[in-house]
C-alpha positions in Angstrom: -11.7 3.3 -13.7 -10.2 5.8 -10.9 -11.5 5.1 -7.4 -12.7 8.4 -5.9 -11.4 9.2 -2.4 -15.1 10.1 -1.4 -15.9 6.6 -2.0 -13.2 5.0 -0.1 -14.0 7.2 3.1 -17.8 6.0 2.9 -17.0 2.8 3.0 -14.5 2.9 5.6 -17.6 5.0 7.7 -19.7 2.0 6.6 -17.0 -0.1 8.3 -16.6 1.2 11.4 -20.5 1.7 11.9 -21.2 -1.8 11.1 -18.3 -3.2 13.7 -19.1 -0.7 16.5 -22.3 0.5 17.0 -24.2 -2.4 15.4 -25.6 -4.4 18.2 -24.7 -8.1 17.6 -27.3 -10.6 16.3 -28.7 -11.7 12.6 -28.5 -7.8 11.1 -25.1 -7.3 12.4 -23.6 -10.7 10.2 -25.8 -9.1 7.7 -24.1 -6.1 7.6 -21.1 -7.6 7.8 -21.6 -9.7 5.0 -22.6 -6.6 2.8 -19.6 -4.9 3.4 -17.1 -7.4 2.7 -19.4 -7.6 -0.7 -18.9 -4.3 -1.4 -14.9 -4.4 -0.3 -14.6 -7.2 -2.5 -16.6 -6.1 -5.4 -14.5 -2.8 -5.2 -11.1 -5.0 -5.0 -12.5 -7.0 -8.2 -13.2 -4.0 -10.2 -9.0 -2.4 -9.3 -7.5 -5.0 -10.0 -9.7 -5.7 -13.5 -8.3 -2.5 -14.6 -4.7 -2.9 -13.9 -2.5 -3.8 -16.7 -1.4 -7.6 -17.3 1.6 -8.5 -16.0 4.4 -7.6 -18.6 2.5 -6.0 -20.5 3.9 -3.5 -23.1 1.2 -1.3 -23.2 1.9 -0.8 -18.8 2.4 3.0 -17.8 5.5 1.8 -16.2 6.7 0.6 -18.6 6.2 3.1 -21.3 6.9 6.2 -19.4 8.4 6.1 -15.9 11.9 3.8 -17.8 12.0 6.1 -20.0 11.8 9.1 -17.9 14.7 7.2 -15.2 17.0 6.8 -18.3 16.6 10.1 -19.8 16.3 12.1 -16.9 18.4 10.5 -14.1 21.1 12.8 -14.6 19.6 16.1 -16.0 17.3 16.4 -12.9 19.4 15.0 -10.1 22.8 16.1 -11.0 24.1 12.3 -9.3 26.2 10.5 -12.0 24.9 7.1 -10.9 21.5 6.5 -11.8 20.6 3.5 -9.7 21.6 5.6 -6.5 19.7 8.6 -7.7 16.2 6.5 -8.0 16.5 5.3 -5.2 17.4 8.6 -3.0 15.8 10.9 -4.8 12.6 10.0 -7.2 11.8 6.6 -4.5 12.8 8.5 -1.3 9.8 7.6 0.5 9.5 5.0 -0.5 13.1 3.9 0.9 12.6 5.7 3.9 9.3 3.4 4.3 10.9 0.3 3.7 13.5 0.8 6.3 11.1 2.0 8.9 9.4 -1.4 8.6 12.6 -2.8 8.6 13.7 -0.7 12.1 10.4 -1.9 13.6 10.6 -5.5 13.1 14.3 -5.5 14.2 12.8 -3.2 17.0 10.3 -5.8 17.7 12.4 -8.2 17.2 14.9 -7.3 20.2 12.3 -6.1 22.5 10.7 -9.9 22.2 14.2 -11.6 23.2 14.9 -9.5 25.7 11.5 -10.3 27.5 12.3 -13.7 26.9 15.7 -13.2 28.6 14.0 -11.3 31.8 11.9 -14.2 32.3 14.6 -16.9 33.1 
């Protein structure tokens, strides 16, 4: 079962009405209460459809390995494969990773140096 986009923008409208123009009181936890039933409900039903863990019969397992081993080198032109996956077909992903990174290093300095101003 695919998730529709539609769907997933309702609910977050659903959210954001329910925490910010609700006025507080018993239909507000109601509310509330409804929506986390319907996130979790939704959550239940993804992660029913997903594949076990493992498995065989996983798209990832069929198709993308297949399509890194064959293909690495045809489409890239880079002779090492790991290098290639990772810069070219998982590039944003990479450049995600080390933005989080960045920012908690970021955050991580800009904490100790407050702590060093206030001594």
């Amino acid at each position: 079962m695919e998730i529709n986009p539609l769907v997933v923008v309702a609910i977050m409208i659903l959210v954001a009405y329910t925490f910010f123009y609700t006025p507080g009181g018993q239909l507000r936890n109601l509310l509330v209460l409804f929506v986390l039933f319907i996130i979790g409900v939704t959550l239940v039903l993804a992660v029913s459809e997903m594949p076990l863990f493992g498995s065989v019969e996983s798209p990832a397992y069929n198709y993308v390995v297949q399509r890194y081993i064959t293909g690495t080198v045809p489409e890239t032109g880079a002779l090492n494969a790991i290098a290639a996956i990772i810069t070219d077909y998982r590039a944003f992903d990479t450049l995600g990773e080390a933005t989080v990174l960045f920012t908690a290093v970021a955050a991580a300095l800009a904490t100790l140096g407050a702590q060093q101003g206030k001594r």
